[in-house]
N, C-alpha and C positions, 0 to 999 in steps of 0.2 A: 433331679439335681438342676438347680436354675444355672444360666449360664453369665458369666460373667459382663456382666457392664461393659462395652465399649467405650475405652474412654478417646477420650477428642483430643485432636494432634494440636500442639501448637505449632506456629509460623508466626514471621517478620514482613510483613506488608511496609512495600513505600507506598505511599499515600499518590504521587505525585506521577507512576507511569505502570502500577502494579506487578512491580520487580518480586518475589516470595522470594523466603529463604527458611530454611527450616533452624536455621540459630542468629544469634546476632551478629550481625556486624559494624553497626554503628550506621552507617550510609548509605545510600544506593549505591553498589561498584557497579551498575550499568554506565556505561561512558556515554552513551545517548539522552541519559537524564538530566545527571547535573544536579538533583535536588538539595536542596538546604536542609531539608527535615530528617530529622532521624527515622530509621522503619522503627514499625508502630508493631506490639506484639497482639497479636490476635489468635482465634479459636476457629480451625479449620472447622469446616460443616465434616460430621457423622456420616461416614460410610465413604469417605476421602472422591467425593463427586456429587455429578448434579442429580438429581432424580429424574428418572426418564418419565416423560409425561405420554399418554397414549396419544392427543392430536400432534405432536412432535418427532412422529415418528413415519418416516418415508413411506408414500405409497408410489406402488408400481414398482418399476424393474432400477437398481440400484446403479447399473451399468448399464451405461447406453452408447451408441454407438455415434460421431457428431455428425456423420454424413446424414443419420435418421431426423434429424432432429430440426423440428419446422421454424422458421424465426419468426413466422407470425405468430405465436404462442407466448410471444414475448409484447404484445401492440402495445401501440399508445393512446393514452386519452388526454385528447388536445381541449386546453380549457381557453375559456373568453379571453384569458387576460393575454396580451399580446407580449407586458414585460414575463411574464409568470414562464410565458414558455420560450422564451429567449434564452433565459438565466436555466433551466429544466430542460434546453434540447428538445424542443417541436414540443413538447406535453411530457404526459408522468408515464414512465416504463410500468410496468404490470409485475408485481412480485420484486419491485423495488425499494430501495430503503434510505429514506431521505434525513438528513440530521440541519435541522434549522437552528443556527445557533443566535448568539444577541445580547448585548446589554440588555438590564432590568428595564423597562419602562418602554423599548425601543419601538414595539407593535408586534410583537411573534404571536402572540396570541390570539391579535386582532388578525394577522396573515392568515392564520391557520384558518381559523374559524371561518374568512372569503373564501379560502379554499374548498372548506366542505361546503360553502352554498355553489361553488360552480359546478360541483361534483355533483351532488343533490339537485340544482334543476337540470342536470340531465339525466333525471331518469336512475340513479345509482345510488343506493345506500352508504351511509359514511356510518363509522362508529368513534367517537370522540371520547376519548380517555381523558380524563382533568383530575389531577393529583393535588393542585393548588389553588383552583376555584368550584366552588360550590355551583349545580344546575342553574341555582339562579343568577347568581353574578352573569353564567355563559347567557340567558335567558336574557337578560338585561342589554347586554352586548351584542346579543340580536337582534333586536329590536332597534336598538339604537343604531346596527347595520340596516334595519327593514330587511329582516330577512325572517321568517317565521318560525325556521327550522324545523320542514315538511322531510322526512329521511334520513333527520341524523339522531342515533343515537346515542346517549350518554353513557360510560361506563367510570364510577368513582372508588371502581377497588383499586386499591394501590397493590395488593400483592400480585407479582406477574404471572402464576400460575393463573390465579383465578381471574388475572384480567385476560389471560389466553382461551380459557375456558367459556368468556360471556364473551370472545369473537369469535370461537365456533361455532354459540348458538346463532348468532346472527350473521355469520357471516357473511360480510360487508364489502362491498366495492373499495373502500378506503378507510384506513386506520389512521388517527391522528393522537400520538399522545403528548401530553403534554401536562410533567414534562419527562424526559429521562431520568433526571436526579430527583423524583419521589416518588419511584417503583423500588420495589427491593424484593427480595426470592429469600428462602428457608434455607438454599442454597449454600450460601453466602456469607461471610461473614460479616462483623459490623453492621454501621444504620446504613439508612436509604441515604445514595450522594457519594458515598466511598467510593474509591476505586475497583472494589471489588464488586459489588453490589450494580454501580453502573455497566460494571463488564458483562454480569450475566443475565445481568436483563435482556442489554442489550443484546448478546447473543441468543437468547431465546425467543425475542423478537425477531431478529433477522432468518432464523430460520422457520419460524412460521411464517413467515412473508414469501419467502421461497416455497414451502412446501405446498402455499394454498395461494400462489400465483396473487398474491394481495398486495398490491403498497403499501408500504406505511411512514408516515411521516414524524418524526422525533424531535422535539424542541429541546434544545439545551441552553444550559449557562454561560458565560463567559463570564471569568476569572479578572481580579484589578491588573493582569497585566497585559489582557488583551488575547489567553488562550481560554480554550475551551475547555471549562469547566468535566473532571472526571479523566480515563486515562487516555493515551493519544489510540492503544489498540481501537477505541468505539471509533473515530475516526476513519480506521483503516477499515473496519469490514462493513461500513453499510459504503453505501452505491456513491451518495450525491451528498456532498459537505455546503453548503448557504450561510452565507455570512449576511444579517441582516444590518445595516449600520445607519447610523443617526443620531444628529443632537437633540435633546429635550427642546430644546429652546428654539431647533430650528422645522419644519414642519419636512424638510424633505428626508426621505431615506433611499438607500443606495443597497438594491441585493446582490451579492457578488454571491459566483460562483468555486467555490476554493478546490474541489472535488466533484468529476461528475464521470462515469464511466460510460456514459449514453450520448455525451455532447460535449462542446467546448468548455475549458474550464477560465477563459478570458472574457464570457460574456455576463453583463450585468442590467439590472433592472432599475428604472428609477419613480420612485410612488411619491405621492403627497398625503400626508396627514390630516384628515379630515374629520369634521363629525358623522359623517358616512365609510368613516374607514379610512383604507389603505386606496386612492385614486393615481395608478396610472399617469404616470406624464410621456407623452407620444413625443414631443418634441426637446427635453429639457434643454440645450443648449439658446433656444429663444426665451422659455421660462426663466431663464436667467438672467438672460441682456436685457430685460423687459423692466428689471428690478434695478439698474446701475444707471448711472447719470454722465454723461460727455466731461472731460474735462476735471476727472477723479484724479486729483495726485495718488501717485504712491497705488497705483490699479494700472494692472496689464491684464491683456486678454492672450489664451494661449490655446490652440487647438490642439488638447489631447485624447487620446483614443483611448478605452475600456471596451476592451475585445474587438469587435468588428468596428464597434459605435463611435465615430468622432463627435466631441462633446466641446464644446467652446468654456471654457472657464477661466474664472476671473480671477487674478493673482492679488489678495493685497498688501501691501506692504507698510511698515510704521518703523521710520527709526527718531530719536529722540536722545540726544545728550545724556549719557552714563552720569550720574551721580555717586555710583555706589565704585567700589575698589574694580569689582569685576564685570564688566557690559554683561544686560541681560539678551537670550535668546531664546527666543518663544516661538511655537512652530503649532498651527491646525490646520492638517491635512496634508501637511508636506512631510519629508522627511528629516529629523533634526540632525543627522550628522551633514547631508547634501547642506545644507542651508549652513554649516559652518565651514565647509568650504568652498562655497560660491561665496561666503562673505571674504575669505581668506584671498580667492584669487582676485575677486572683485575691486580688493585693496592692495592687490601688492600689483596683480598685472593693469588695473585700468584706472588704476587713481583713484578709485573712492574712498575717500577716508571714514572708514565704519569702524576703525579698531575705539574708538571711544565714544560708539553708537552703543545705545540699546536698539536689538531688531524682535519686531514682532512680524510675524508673515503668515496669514491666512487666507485659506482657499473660497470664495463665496460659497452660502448654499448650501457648506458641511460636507462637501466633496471631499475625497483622497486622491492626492496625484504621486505614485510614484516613478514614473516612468523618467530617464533623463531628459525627456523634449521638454520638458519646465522648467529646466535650468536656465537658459535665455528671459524667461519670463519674471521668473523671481529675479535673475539681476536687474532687470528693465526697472522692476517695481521697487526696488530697493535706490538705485538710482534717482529716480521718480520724487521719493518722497523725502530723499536726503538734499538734492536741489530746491524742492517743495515747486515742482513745473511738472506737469501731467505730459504725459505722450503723447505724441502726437492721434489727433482725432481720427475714428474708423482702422485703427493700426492695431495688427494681431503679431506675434513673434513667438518660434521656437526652435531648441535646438539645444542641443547636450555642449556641455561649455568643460572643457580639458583643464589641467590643472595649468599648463601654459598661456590661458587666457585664451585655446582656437576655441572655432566653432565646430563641434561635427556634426553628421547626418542623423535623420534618426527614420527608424520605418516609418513608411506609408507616408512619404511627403503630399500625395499628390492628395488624396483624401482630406489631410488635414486644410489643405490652398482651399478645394471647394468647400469644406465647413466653411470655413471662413468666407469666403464670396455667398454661397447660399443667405447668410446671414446679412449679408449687405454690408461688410468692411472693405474698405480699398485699398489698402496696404498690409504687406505682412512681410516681417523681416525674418530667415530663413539664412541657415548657413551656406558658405559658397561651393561646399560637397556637395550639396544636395540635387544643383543645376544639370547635372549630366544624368542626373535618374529621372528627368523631365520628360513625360514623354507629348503631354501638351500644356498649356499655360493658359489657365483658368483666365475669367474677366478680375483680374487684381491685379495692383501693383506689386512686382515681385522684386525685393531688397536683396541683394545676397551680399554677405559677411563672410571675411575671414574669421577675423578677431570679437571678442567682445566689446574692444574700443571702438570697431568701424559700427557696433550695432546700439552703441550706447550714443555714438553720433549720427547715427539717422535716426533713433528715438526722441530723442532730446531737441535737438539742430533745430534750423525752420526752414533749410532749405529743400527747393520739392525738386529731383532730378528725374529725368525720363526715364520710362519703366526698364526693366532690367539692369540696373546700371550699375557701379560699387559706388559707397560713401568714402570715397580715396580724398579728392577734392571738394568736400564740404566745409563749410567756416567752421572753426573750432566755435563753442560756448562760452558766449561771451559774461552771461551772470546764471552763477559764480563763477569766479577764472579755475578752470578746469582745464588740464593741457593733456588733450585725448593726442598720442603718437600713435603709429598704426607698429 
């Protein structure tokens, strides 16, 4: 007598964080979601789990004990690139699991790909998984890096088992795939890119990574609104999260660290878009000044910091007469609500009249700054370009501006003073909190400010007072009549 057919369970998948539910409910009820989409009915996989595959299954002793357990077995493999293992913590952990995510077009592909020739000329096998380019596209792209691709191997199955299976045969010093969302399992239900489908990939990745002491590197999507494509669990269980950022139009890119269980998660990376690739910028804060002109209305300079790194960047500003009912506000690389209330205080506490301005405010370069030490700098440059009179020449300013129009402190004053001087500026305005965290005083003139009035009158002003001094007694601004009170 045959035995009867298994039949297949249904489920309610959200799409959006992989909530199941075995009937409907109309929505995600997870309160950490939020979703707008309805769960989606789907056909659990046959035998209500994943299939155990034999190289995914532990060797050796299942309990161990942590006092036995050597941390060298965990090393590092330190690569050429000096941003690479800044944003990585000293080089790549061994049996780690790295997730590079990124706009369309942004370079992930072309990163990865440097990646396996640093790996490859020392000596170590890579195996390169590509789900969305064909051998020769990658072939092409080598070439056009000059790199011959002497050790790396290709593997173009999408299904995960069997891409597990041709990294046994060759079991490789480094796994690159690329990308997560065009792998999918039997597993599983739905196409490849689901929330379900990215989950068990993903997890069967991660633990062969673990079990055969391998890295592996994961490229993902990013979503129109700025998260990462597939559910936030993939997120949570590899090691190292990488946020690759960059405009089309502009040639630099900025790697940040969002996750990293080995190293800092403040530290970042900054490359140049080349036809040799992804090149490394050792200095950017002078690549930048290199590019701006003296005497730029509506342009401040602001020493902000991305993890250890103090980075000089350039604030700029555009306001122009509202035509329309409502003033426009345009914001790249800042943040748009900060930027509606520094316009807010900037007009009610210091007299600017921006409420019948259009403001547009972007960062050079295609930088991100969200830190509060750029609130002085975007009012300076708002300022700036609303009088239509440039700042004063060689002048830097930062400092988190209160809804009262003070000035407050912000970390790492003194780092920020020597950016600024290394660079060769001779002024920099700085709130008057900040003076007693002093513990010596760099070769610059040091402004310190209560208010945003006293910092919009020694930006603006033409009078030069002796170093250290307040802007108490400086001449008001005489065009346009402007009546800065303190």
């Amino acid at each position: 007598m045959s035995r009867p057919r298994e039949q297949q369970r249904t489920i309610f998948l959200c799409q959006d964080c992989g909530y199941e539910s075995p009937r409907w409910l109309g929505f995600c009820p997870s309160p950490s979601c939020g979703s707008g989409r309805p769960l989606q009915e789907t056909r659990a996989a046959a035998g209500g789990g994943a299939t155990r595959q034999p190289w995914l299954s532990p060797a050796g002793e299942s309990i161990q004990e942590l006092s036995r357990l050597d941390p060298e077995d965990r090393r590092r493999i330190e690569l050429p690139s000096a941003e690479l293992n800044r944003v990585l913590g000293s080089g790549i952990v061994t049996g780690s699991v790295a997730l590079l995510a990124g706009e369309p077009g942004v370079g992930k592909s072309t990163l990865l790909l440097q990646l396996a020739r640093f790996i490859s000329e020392g000596g170590r096998a890579v195996a390169y998984l590509s789900g969305e380019e064909s051998p020769h596209q990658l072939k092409l792209r080598s070439e056009r890096l000059g790199f011959a691709g002497d050790r790396v191997f290709l593997i173009t199955d999408t299904d995960v088992d069997l891409a597990l299976a041709r990294l046994e045969e060759c079991r490789p010093d480094l796994a690159i795939i690329d990308s997560i969302q065009t792998l999918y399992t039997q597993d599983a239900p739905s196409g490849p890119g689901s929330v379900a489908q990215v989950r068990e990939c993903g997890l069967k990745l991660m633990r062969w990574a673990k079990l055969r002491n391998v890295p592996v590197f994961l490229a993902g999507h990013l979503t129109k609104d700025g998260s990462l494509a597939g559910p936030r669990v993939l997120e949570h269980m590899v090691d190292v999260v990488m946020y690759l950022e960059g405009q089309e139009i502009n040639t630099y890119r900025v790697l940040r660290s969002g996750k990293n269980r080995f190293g800092s998660t403040t530290e970042v990376g900054v490359f140049e878009m080349t036809g040799q690739g992804l090149v490394e910028v050792p200095d950017p804060s002078k690549a930048l000044l290199s590019q701006r002109y003296e005497g730029a209305v509506g342009a401040a300079l602001i020493p902000a910091l991305e993890g250890t790194r103090p980075l000089l960047l350039e604030i700029q500003a555009l306001t122009s007469p509202a035509y329309a009912p409502v003033p426009r506000r345009v914001v790249n690389g800042v943040d748009y609500n900060r930027l509606l209330m520094l316009a807010a205080v900037a007009s009610r506490r210091s007299g600017l009249e921006l409420a019948g301005q259009d403001i547009i405010v972007s960062v050079a370069g295609g930088f991100r700054v969200n830190e509060p030490a750029a609130d002085l700098g975007i009012a300076l440059a708002l300022a700036s370009s609303l009088y239509n009179r440039p700042l004063e020449p060689g002048l830097a300013a930062f400092g988190e501006v209160g809804l009262s129009g003070e000035l407050r402190t912000v970390p790492q004053v003194e780092r920020r003073i020597t950016e600024a001087a290394r660079l060769g500026l001779s002024r920099c305005i700085l709130p008057e909190t900040a003076r007693s965290g002093l513990t010596r005083t760099p070769d610059i003139e040091l402004i310190f400010a209560r208010t945003l009035r006293q910092a919009l009158r020694a930006a603006l002003g033409t009078a030069r007072p002796g170093k250290e001094t307040q802007p108490d007694t400086w001449p008001e601004i005489e065009e346009p009549a402007v009546e800065f009170q303190d």
